[in-house]
VEXDREN-2710 file (C-alpha; in Angstrom, 1 decimal):
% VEXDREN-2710
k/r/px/py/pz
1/UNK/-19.4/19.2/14.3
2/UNK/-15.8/20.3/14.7
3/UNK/-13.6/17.8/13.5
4/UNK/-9.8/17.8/12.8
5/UNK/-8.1/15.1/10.4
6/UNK/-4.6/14.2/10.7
7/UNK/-2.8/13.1/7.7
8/UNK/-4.2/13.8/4.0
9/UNK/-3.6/11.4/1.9
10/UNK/-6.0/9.7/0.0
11/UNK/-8.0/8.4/3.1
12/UNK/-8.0/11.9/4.6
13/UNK/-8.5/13.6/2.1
14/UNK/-11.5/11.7/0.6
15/UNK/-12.7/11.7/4.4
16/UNK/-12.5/15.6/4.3
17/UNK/-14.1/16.0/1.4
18/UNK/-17.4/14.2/2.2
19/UNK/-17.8/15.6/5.9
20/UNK/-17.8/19.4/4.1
21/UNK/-20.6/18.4/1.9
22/UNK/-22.3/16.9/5.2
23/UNK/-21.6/20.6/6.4
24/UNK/-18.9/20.1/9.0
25/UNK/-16.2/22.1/9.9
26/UNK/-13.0/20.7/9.0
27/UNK/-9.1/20.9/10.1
28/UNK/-6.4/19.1/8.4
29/UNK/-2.8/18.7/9.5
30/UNK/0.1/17.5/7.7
31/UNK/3.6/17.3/8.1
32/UNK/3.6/18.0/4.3
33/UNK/3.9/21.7/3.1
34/UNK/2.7/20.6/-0.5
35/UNK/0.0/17.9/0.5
36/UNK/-1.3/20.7/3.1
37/UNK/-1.6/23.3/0.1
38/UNK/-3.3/21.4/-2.2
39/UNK/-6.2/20.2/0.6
40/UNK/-6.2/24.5/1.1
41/UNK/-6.8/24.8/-2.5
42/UNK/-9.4/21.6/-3.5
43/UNK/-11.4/21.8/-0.3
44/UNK/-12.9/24.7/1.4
45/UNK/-11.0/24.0/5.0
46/UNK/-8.2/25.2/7.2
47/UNK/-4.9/23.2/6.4
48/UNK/-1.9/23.5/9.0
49/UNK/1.3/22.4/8.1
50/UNK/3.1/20.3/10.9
51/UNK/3.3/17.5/12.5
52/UNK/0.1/16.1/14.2
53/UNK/2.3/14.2/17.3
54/UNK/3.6/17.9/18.2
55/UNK/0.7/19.4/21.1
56/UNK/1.1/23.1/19.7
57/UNK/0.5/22.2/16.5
58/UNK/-2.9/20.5/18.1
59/UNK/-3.9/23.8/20.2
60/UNK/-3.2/25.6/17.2
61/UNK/-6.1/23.4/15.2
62/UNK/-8.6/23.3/18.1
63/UNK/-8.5/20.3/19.2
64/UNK/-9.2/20.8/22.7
65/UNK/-12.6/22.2/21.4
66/UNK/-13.3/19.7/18.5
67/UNK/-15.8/17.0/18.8
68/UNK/-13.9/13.9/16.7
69/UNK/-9.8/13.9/16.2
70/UNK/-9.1/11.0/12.9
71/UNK/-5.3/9.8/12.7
72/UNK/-5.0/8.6/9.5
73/UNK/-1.0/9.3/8.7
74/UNK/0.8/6.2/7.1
75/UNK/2.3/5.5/10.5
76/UNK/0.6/3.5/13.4
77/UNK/2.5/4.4/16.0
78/UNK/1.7/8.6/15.2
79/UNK/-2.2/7.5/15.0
80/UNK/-2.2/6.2/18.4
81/UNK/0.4/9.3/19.8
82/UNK/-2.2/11.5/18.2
83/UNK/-5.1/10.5/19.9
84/UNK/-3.5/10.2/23.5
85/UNK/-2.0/14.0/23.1
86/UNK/-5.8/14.9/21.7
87/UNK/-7.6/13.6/24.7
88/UNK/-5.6/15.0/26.9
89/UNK/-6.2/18.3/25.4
90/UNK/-9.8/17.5/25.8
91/UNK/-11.4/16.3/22.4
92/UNK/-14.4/14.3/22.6
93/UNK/-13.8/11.4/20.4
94/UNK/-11.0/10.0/18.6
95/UNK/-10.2/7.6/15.6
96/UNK/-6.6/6.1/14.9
97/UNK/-6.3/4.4/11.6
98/UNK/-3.8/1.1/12.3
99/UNK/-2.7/-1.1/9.9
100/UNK/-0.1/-3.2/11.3
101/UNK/-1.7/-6.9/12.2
102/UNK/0.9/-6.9/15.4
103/UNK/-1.0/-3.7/16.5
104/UNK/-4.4/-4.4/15.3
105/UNK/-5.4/-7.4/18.0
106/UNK/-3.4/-5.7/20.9
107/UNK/-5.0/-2.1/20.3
108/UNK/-8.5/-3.4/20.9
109/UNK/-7.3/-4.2/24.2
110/UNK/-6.0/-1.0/25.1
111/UNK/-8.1/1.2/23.4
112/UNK/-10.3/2.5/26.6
113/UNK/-6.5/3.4/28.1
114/UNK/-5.5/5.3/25.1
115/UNK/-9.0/6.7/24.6
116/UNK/-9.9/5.8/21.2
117/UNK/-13.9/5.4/20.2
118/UNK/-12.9/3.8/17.0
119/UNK/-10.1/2.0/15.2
120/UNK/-9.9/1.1/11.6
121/UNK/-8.0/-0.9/9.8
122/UNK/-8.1/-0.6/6.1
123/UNK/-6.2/-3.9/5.2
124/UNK/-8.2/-5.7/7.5
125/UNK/-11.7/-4.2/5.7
126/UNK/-10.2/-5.2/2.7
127/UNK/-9.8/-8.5/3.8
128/UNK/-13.6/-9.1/5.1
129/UNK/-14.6/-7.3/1.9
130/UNK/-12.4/-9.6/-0.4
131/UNK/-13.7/-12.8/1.5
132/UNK/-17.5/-11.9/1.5
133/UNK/-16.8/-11.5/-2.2
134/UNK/-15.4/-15.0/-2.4
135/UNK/-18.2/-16.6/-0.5
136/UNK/-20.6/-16.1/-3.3
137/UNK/-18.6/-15.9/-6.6
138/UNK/-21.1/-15.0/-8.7
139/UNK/-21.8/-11.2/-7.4
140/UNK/-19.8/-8.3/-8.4
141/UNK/-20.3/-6.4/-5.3
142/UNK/-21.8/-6.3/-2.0
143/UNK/-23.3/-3.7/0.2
144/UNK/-25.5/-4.0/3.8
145/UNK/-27.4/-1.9/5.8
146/UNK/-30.1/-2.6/8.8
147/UNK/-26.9/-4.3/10.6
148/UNK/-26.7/-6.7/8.0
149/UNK/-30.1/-7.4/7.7
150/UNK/-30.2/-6.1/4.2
151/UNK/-27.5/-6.5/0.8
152/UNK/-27.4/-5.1/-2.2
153/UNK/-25.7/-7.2/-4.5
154/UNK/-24.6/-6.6/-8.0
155/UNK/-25.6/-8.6/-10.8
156/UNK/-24.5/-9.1/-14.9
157/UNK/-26.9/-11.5/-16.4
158/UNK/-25.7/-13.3/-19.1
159/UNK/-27.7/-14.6/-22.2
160/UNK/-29.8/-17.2/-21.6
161/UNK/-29.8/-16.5/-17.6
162/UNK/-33.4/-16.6/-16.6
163/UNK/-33.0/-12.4/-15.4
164/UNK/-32.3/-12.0/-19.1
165/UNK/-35.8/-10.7/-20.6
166/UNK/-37.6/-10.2/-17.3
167/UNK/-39.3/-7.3/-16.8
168/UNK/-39.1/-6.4/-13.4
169/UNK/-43.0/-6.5/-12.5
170/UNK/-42.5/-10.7/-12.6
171/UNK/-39.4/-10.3/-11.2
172/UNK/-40.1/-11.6/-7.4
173/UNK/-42.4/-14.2/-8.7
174/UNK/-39.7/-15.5/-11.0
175/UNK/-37.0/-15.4/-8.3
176/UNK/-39.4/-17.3/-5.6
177/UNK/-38.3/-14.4/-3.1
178/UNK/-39.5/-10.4/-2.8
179/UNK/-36.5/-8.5/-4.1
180/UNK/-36.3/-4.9/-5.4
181/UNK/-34.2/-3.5/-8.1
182/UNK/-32.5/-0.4/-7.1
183/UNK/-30.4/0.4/-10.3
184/UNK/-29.5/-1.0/-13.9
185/UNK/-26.4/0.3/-16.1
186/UNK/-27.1/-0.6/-19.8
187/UNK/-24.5/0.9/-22.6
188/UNK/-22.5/3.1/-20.1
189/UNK/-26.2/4.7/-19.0
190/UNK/-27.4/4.4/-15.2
191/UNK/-31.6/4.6/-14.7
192/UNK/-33.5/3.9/-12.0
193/UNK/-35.7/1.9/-13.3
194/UNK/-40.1/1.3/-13.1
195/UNK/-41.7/-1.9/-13.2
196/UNK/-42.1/-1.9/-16.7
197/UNK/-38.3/-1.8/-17.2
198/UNK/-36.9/-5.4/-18.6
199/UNK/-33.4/-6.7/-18.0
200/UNK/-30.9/-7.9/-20.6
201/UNK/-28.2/-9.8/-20.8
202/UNK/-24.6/-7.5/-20.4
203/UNK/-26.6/-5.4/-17.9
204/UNK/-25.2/-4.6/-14.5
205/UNK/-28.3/-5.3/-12.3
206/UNK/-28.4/-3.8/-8.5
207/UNK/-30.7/-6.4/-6.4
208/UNK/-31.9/-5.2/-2.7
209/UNK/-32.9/-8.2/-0.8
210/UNK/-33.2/-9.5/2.8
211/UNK/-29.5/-11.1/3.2
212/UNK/-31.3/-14.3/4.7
213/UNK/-32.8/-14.8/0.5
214/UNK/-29.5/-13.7/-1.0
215/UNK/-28.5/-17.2/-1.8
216/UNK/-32.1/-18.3/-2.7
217/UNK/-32.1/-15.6/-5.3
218/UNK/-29.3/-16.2/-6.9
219/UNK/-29.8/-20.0/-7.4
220/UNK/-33.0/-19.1/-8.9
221/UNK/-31.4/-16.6/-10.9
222/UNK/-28.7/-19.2/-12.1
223/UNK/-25.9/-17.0/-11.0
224/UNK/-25.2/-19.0/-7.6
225/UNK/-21.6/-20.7/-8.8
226/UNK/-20.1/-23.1/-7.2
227/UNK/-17.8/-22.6/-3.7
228/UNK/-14.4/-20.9/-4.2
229/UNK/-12.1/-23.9/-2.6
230/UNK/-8.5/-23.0/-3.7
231/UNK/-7.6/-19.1/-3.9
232/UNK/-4.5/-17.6/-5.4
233/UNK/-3.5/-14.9/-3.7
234/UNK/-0.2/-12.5/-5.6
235/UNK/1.6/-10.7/-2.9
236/UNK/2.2/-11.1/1.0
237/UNK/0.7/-7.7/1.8
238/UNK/-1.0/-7.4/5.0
239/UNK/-3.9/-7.8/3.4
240/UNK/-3.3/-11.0/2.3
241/UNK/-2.2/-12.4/6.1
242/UNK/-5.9/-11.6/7.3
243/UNK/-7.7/-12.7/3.7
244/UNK/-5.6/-16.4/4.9
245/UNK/-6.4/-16.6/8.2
246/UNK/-10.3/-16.1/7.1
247/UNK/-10.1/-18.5/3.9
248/UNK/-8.2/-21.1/6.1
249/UNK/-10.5/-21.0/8.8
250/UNK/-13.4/-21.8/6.2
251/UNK/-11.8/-24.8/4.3
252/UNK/-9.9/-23.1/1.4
253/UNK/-7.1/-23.8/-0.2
254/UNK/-4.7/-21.0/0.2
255/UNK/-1.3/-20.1/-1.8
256/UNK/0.5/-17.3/-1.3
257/UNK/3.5/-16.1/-3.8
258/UNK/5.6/-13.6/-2.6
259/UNK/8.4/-12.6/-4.1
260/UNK/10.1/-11.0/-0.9
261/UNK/12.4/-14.0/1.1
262/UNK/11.8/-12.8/5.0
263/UNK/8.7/-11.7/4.2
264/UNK/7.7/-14.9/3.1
265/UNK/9.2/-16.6/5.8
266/UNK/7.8/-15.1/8.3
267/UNK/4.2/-15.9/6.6
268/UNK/5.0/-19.6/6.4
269/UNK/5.6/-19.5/10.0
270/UNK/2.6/-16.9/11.2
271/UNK/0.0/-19.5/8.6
272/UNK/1.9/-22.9/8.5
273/UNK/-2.1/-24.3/6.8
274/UNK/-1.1/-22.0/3.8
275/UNK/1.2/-22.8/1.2
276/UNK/3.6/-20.1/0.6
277/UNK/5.7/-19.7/-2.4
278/UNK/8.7/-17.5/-2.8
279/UNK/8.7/-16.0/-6.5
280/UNK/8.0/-13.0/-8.4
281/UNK/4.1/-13.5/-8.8
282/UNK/4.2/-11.4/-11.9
283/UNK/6.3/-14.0/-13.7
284/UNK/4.0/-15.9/-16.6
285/UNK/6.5/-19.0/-16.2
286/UNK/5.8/-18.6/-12.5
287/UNK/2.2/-18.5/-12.8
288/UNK/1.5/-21.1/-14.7
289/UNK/4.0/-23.4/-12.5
290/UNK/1.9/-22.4/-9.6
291/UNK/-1.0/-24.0/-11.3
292/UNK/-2.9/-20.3/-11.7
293/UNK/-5.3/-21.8/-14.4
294/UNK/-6.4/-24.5/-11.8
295/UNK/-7.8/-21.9/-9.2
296/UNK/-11.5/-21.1/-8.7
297/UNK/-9.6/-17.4/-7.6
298/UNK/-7.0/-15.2/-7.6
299/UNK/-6.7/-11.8/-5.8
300/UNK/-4.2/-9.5/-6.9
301/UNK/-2.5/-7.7/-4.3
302/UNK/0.7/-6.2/-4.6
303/UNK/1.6/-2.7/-3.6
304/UNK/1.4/-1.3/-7.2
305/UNK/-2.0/-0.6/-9.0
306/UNK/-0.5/-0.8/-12.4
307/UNK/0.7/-4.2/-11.7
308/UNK/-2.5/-5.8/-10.1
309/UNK/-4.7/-3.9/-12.6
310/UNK/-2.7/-5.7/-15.7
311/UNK/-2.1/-9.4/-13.5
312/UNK/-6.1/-9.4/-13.1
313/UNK/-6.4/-8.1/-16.6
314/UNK/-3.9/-11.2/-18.1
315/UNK/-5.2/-13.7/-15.7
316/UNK/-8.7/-13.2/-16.4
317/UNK/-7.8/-13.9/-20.2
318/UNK/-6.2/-17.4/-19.3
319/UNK/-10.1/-18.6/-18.1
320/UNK/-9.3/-17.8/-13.8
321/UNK/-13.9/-17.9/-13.1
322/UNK/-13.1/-15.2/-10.5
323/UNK/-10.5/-12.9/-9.9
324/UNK/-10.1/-9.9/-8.0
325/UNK/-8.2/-6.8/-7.2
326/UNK/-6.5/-4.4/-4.7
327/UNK/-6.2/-0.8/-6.3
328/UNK/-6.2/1.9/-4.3
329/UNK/-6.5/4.4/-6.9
330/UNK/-10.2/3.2/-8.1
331/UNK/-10.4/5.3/-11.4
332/UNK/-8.1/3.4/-12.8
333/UNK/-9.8/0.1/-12.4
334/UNK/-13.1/2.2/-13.6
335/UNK/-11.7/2.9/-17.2
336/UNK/-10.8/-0.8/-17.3
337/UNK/-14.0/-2.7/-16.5
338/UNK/-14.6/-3.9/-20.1
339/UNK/-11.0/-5.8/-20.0
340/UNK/-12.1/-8.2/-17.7
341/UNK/-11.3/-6.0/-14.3
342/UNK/-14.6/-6.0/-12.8
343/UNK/-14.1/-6.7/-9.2
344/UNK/-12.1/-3.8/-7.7
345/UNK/-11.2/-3.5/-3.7
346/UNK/-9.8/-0.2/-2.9
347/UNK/-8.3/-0.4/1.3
348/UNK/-8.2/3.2/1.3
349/UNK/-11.7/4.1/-0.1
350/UNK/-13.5/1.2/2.2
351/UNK/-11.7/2.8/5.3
352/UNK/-12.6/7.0/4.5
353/UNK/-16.3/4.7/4.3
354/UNK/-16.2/3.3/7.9
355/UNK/-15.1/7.0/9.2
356/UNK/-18.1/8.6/7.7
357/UNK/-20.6/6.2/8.9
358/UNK/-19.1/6.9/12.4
359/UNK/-19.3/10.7/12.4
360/UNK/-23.1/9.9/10.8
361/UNK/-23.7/7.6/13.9
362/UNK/-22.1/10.3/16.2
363/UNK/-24.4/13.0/14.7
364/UNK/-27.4/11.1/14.3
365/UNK/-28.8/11.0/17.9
366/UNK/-32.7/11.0/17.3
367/UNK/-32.4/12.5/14.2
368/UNK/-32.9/11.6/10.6
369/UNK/-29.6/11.8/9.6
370/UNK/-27.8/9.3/7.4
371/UNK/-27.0/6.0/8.9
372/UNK/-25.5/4.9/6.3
373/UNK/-24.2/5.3/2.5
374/UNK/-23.0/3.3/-0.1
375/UNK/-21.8/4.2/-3.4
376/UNK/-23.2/2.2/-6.6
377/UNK/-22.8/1.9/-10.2
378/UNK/-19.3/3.4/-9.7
379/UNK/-20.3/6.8/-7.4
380/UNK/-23.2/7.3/-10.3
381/UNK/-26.2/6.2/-7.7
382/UNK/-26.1/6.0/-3.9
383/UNK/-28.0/4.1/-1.3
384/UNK/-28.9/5.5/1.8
385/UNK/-29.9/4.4/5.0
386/UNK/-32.6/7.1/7.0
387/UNK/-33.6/6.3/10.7
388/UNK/-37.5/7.2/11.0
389/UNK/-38.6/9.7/13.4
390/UNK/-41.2/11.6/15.0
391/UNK/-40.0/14.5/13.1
392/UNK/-40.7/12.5/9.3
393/UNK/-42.9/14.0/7.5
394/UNK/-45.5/11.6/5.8
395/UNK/-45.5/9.4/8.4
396/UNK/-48.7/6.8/8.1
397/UNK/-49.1/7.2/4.5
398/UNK/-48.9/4.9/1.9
399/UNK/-45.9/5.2/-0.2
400/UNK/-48.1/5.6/-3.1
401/UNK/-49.2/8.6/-1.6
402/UNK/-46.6/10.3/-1.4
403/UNK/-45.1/12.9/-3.7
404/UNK/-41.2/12.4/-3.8
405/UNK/-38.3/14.4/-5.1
406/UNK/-37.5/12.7/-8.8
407/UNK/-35.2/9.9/-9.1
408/UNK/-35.9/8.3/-5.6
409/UNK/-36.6/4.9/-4.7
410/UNK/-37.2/3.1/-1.3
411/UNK/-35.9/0.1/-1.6
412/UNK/-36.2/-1.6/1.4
413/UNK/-37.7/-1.3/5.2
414/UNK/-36.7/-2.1/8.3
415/UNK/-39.3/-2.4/10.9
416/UNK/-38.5/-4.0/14.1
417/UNK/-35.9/-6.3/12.8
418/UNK/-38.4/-7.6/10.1
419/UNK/-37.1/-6.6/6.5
420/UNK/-39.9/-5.4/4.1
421/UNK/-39.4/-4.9/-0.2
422/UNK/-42.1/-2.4/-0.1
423/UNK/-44.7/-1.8/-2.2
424/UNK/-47.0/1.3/-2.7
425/UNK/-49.8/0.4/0.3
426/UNK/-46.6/0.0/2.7
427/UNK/-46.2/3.1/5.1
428/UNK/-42.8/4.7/6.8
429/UNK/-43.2/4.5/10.7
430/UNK/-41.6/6.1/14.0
431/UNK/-38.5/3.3/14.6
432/UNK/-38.2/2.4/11.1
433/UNK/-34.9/2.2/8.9
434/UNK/-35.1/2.8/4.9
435/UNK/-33.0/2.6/2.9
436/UNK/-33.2/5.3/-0.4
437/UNK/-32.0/5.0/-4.0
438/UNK/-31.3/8.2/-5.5
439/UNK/-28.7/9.0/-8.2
440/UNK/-25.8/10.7/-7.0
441/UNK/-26.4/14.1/-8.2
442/UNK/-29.0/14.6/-5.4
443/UNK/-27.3/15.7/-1.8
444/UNK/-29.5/14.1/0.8
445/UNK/-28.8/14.2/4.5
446/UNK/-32.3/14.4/5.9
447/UNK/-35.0/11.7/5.4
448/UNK/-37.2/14.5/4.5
449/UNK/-35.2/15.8/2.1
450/UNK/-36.8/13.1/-0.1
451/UNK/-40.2/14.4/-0.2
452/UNK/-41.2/16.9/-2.8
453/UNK/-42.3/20.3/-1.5
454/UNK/-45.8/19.3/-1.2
455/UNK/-47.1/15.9/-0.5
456/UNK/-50.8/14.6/-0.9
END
């Protein structure tokens, strides 16, 4: 497909760079003379320098003839001029990224009049992301597919736990429920591992599970902790507005500290069931004033990476259970996982996510193309989601059967709504979903790419 990106930052940028690979052809437009030269130089696509509001600058990038237009400048209000101005001109789809909560509930309402197929909102995917972690304290990270039917969750056993010393052929009979581990970092090393693999304590363990037996898992794990009821949250970013309003509307306890005076004002009035506090939340004196020590959580999310990298690092040192944090540059949170930094939420990286997994859904009409993809053991294995076809090859075989490429795992089915953890007699049929395990390294965007050259 033919698609142009307005606006490379981070979001565009990382949004270009994963639609080349998918083999697209790519535009990208910014009012930047340096950002537009360095896209030109890292990526293999056409770069214009201008401003994406002005209609020349549009004709000059094809728009008119493009099949997807994605706003994703800093700046709402040249999002939503973009789109208007590129279906005029005659592109097919278009996607405006808005952040403002003001915009966000109005735009839904308008967005057959402006024309837009999608909006996203990266504060407000933070926000669902942030509280799904919340809801079940004891996982490091969550990922669905199959419309939700499915979650892989991430795991660390600790010693004693009763996942520490299980090999994974007992596994499901331990846990009470059929489950299917998809990946296990030990020691900085990522395998995917057989049924004669057993984990240890320190492990991060990747778990794929119907999302109806998450919970039951996990209390038979012993890693089901109890309900986050108060929540700290450092900074009144707009993040942190939508994280309240879904907390509050659960039964949380919410305080807010913000060290900005109107902007805490006008938070106090917008969530009057929150408490909001008016302070610099990187203060110690402040902190501990605020009671941080009695939460069940804190979130860190100022506007600064550094300084919600080193809050989560000192607050997770005075005993917090669970704290998490907004960094929108992720490989800095990577190099600091063993300093208690372990649950990282980047806005910008979760939005460039929900843009690919449109254009997949755009391209994927009968196909076998990827539904979806998720990134695990930091980008070192992904998960993918493959709709089954009439074109899949192997179709009525056992799995057992069948010769794949190395380092791929089916980890879960989805056949008419009803979630299977397969085994090696189960078979891949026509209106099926899978989902595959493969480490990174491989570049899959066909079910069949899966299957070794010859199968028996």
């Amino acid at each position: 497909m033919r698609i142009v990106i307005i606006g490379g930052g981070k979001v565009g940028f990382t949004v270009a760079r994963q639609l080349i690979q998918e083999g697209h052809d790519i535009v990208v437009i910014d009012s930047d003379a340096n950002v537009a030269e360095r896209i030109s130089s890292a990526l293999d696509v056409m770069s214009i320098c201008g401003r994406g509001s002005n209609v020349d600058i549009l004709r000059q990038a094809g728009v008119g003839q493009s099949d997807l237009l994605i706003a994703c400048t800093a700046k709402d209000e040249t999002n939503l001029i973009c789109c208007m101005f590129a279906k005029k001109l005659g592109c097919r789809n278009t996607i405006a990224r808005v952040r403002s909560p003001e915009y966000a509930e109005q735009i839904y309402l308008m967005a057959e009049d402006i024309g837009l197929s999608m909006i996203v909102n990266p504060e407000y995917t933070a926000a669902r992301e942030i509280f799904r972690l919340l809801e079940i304290p004891s996982v490091l990270k969550r990922d669905t597919f199959a419309d939700g039917k499915i979650e892989i969750i991430e795991l660390a056993p600790r010693s004693g736990d009763p996942l520490d010393g299980t090999p994974l052929f007992s596994l499901s009979k331990k846990l009470n429920c059929r489950v299917l581990v998809c990946a296990v970092q030990r020691s900085g090393k990522v395998v995917i591992p057989n049924g004669d693999a057993v984990l240890q304590a320190g492990d991060k363990v990747y778990i794929c599970a119907p999302a109806t037996s998450v919970v039951q898992l996990l209390q038979n794990a012993g890693e089901y902790g109890k309900a986050v009821r108060s929540v700290m949250l450092i900074g009144g970013s707009s993040t942190a507005e939508y994280l309240t309003r879904l907390l509050v509307k659960s039964g949380a306890r919410v305080k807010i500290i913000e060290i900005d005076p109107d902007k805490a004002r006008r938070l106090a009035e917008a969530i009057p069931q929150a408490d909001i506090v008016c302070a610099d939340g990187t203060s110690d004196s402040v902190l501990h004033s605020e009671t941080v020590t009695e939460m069940d959580a804190v979130v860190t999310l100022t506007n600064i990476d550094e300084e919600n990298l080193i809050l989560s690092m000192y607050i997770s040192r005075l005993g917090v259970p669970l704290v998490l944090t907004k960094v929108d540059h992720t490989d800095f949170g990577g190099m600091l996982v063993n300093e208690g930094v372990n649950r990282i939420i980047s806005p910008k990286e979760l939005c460039a996510g929900a843009i690919i997994r449109y254009v997949r859904a755009m391209q994927n009409t009968g196909g076998s193309s990827v539904l979806a993809l998720h990134h695990l053991v930091g980008g070192q294995v992904d998960a993918l989601e493959f709709a089954v076809t009439k074109h899949t090859r192997n179709l009525g075989k056992t799995l057992k059967n069948i010769r794949f490429q190395p380092n791929i795992l089916i980890a879960s089915i989805n056949r008419n709504g009803k979630i299977l953890m397969p085994g090696g007699d189960d078979t891949l049929e026509v209106g099926d979903t899978v989902v595959v395990i493969t480490t990174a390294r491989n570049s899959f965007t066909d079910l069949n790419d899966i299957f070794a050259d010859s199968a028996v």
